[in-house]
TORPA-4810 file (N, C-alpha, C, O; in nm, 3 decimals):
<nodes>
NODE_1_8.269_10.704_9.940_8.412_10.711_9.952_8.466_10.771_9.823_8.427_10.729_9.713_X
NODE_2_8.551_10.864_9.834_8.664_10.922_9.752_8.774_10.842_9.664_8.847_10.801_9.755_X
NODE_3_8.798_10.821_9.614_8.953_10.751_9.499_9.009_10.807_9.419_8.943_10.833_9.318_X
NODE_4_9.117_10.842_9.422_9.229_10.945_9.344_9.305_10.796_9.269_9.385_10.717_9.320_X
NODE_5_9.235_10.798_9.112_9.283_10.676_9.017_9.354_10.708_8.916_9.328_10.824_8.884_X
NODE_6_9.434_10.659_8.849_9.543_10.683_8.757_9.480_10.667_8.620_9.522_10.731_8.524_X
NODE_7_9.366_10.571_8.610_9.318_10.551_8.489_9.145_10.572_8.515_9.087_10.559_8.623_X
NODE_8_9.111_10.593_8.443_8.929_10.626_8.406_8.857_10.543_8.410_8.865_10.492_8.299_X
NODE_9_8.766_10.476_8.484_8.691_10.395_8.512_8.529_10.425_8.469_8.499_10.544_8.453_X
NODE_10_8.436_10.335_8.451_8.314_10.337_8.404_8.228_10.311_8.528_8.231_10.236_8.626_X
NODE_11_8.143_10.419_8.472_7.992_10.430_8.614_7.919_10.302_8.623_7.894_10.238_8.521_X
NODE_12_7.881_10.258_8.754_7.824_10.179_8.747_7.946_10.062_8.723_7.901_9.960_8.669_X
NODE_13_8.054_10.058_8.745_8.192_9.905_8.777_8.162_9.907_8.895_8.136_10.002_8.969_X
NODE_14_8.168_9.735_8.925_8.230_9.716_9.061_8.365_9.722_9.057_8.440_9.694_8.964_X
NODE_15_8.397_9.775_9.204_8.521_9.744_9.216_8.561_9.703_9.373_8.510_9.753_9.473_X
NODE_16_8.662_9.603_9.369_8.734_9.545_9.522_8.817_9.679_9.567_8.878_9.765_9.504_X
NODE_17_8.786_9.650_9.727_8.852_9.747_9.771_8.912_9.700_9.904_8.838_9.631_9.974_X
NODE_18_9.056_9.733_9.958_9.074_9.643_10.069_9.079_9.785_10.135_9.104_9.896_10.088_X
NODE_19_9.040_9.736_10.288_9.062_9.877_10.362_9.089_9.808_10.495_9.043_9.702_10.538_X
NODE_20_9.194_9.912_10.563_9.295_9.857_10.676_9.173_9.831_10.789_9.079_9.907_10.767_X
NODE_21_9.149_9.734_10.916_9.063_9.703_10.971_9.150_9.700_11.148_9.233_9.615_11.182_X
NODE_22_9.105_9.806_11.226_9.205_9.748_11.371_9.122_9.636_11.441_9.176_9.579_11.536_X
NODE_23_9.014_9.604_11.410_8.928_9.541_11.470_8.980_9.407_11.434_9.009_9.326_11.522_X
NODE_24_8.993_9.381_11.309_9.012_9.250_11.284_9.183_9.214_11.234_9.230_9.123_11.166_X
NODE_25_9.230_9.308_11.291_9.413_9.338_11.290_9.466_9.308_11.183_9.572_9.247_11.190_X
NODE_26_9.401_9.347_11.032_9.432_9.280_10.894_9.360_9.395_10.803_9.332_9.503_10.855_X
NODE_27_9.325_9.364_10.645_9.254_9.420_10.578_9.132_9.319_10.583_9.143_9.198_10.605_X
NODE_28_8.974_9.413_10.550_8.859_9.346_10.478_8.851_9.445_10.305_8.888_9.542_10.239_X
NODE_29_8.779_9.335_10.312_8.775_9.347_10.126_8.605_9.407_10.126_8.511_9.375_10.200_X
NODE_30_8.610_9.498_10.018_8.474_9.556_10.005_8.432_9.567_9.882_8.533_9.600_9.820_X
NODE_31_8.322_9.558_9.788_8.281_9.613_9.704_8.212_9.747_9.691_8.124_9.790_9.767_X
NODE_32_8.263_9.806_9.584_8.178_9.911_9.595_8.161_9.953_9.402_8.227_9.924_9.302_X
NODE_33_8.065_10.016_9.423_7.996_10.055_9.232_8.014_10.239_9.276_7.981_10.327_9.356_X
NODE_34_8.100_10.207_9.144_8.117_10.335_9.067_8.012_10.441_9.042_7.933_10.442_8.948_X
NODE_35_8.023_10.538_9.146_7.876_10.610_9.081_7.928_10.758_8.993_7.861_10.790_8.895_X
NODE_36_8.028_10.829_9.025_8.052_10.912_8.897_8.249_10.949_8.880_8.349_10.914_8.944_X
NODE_37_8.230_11.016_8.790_8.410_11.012_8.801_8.426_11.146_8.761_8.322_11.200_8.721_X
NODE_38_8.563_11.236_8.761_8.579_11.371_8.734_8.730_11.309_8.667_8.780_11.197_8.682_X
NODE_39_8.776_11.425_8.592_8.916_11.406_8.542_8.954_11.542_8.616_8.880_11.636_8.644_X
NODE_40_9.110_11.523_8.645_9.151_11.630_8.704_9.317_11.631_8.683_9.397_11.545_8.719_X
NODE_41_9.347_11.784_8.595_9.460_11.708_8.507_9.617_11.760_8.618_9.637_11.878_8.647_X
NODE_42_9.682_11.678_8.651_9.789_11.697_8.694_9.920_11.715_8.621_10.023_11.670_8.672_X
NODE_43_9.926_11.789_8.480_10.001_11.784_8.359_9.989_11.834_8.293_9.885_11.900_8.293_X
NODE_44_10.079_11.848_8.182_10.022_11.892_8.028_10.011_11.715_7.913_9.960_11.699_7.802_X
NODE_45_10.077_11.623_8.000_9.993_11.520_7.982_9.982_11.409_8.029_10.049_11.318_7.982_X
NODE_46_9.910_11.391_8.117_9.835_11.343_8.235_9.746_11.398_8.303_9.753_11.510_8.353_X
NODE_47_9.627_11.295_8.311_9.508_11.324_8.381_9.504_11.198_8.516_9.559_11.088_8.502_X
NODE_48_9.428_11.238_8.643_9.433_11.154_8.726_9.264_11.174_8.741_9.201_11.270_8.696_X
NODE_49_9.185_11.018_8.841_9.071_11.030_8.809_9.026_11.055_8.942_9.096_11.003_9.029_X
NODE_50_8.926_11.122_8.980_8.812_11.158_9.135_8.731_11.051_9.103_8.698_11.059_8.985_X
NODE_51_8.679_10.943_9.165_8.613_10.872_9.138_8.493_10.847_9.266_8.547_10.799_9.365_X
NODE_52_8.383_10.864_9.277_8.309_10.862_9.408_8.208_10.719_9.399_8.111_10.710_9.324_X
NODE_53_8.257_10.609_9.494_8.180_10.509_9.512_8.105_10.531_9.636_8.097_10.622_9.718_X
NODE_54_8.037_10.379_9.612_7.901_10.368_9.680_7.965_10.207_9.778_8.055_10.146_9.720_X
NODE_55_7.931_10.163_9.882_7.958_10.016_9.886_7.839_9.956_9.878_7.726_9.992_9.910_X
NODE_56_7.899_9.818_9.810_7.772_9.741_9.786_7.784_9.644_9.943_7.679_9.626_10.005_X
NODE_57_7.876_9.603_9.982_7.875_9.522_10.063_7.986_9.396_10.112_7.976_9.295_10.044_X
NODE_58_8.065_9.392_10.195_8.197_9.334_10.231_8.148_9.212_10.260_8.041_9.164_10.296_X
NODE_59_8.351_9.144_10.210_8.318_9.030_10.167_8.360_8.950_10.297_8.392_9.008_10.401_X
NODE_60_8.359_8.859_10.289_8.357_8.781_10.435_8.494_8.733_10.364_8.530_8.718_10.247_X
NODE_61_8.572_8.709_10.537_8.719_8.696_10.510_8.753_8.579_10.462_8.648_8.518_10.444_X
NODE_62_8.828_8.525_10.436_8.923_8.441_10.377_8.920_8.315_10.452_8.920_8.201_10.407_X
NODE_63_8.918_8.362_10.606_8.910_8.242_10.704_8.758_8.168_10.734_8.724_8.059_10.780_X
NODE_64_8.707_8.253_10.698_8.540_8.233_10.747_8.516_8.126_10.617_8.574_8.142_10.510_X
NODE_65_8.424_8.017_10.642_8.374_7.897_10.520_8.245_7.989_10.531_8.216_8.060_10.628_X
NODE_66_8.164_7.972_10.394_8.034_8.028_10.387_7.977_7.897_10.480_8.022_7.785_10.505_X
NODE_67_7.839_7.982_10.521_7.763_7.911_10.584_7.654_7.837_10.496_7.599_7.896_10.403_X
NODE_68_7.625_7.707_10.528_7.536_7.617_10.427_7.424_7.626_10.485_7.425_7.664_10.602_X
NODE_69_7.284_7.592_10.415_7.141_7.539_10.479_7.116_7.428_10.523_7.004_7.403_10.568_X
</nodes>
């Protein structure tokens, strides 16, 4: 996935990500790690960031209790 960011982030961050869901008529929350970033300047001063993640793996909702052994 693609991210057009305002500030510069480091390779290899996680980061939360909510993304709209019709299935579950709400947002799910996702992680995903930073795998590289570009600067791309929209200014003479300001830069905005391309940032291309990876997902690590979504988080179970809010309503759901983890499951025990």
């Amino acid at each position: 996935m693609l991210l057009l960011l305002p500030a510069k982030v480091d390779n290899r961050q996680v980061v939360e990500i909510q993304v709209p869901s019709e299935v579950r008529k709400g947002q799910i929350n996702k992680l995903g790690e930073v795998r590289w970033t570009r600067s791309i300047p929209v200014s003479a001063r300001r830069n905005m960031y391309l940032v291309g993640i990876c997902f690590l793996f979504e988080l179970p909702a809010p309503d759901q209790s983890p499951q025990t052994c």
